[in-house]
C-alpha positions as CSV (number, residue, x, y, z in Angstrom):
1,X,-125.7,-13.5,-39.6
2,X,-126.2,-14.0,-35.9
3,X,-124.2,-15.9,-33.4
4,X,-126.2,-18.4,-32.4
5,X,-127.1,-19.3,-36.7
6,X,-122.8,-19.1,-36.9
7,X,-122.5,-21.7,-33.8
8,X,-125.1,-23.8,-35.5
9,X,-123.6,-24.0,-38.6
10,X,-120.2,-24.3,-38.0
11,X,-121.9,-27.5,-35.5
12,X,-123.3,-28.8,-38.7
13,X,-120.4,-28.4,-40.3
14,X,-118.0,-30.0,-37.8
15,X,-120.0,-33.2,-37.2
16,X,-120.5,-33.4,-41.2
17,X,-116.5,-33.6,-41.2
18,X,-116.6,-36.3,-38.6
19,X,-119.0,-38.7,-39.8
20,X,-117.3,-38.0,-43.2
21,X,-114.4,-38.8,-41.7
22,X,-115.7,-42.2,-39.7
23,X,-116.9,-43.3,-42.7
24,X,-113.7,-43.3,-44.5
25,X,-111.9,-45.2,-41.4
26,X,-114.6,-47.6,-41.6
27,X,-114.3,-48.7,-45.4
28,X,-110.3,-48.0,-45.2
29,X,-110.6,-50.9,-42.5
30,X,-112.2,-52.7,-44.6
31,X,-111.0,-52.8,-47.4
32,X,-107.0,-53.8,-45.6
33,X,-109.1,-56.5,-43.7
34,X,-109.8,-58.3,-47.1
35,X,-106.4,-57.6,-48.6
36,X,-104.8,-59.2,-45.5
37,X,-107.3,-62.1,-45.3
38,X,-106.4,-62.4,-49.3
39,X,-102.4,-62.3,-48.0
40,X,-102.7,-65.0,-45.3
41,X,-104.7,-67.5,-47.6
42,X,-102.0,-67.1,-49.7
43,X,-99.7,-67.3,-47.4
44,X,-101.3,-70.4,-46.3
45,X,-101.1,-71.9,-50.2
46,X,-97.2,-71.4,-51.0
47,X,-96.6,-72.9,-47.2
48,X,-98.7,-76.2,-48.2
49,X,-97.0,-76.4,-51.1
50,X,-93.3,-75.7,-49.6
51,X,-94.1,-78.6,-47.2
52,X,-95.4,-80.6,-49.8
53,X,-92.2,-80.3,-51.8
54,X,-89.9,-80.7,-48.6
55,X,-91.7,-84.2,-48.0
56,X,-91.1,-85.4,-51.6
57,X,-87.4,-84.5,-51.3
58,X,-87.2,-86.4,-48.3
59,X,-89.1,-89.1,-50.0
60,X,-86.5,-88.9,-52.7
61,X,-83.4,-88.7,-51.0
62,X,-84.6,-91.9,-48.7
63,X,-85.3,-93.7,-52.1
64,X,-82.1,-92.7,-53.4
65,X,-80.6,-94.2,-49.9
66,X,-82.4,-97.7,-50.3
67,X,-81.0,-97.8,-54.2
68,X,-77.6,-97.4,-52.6
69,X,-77.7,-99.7,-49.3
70,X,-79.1,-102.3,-52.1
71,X,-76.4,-102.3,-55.0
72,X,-73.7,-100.8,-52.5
73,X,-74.3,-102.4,-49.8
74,X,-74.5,-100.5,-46.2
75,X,-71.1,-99.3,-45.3
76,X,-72.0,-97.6,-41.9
């Protein structure tokens, strides 16, 4: 074979690799874009519901305080 068919095909070659290889960044990215996006939503989910859950304990515990200011009296 001759040089300059060598030089060309080893070209080929070498920008085959790298769009190969851009390609599989690109869809790599992606795909850990969605997975995080799927994270944060649920992220976002069990901290709603963690809140939720801290205000009804509050809500409880000041109940709980009202029953015993009323039968107990307040001793503070």
């Amino acid at each position: 074979m001759r040089k300059e068919t060598v030089s060309t095909l080893l070209t080929y070659i070498s920008f085959l690799v790298l769009v190969i290889g851009f390609a599989f960044m690109l869809r790599e990215n992606t795909r850990l874009t969605v997975v995080n996006h799927r994270l944060e939503a649920e992220l976002g989910n069990v901290s709603n519901e963690l809140v939720e859950s801290q205000n009804e304990a509050w809500g409880y515990k000041w109940q709980l305080h009202q029953i015993n200011n009323d039968y107990f009296g307040d001793d503070k």
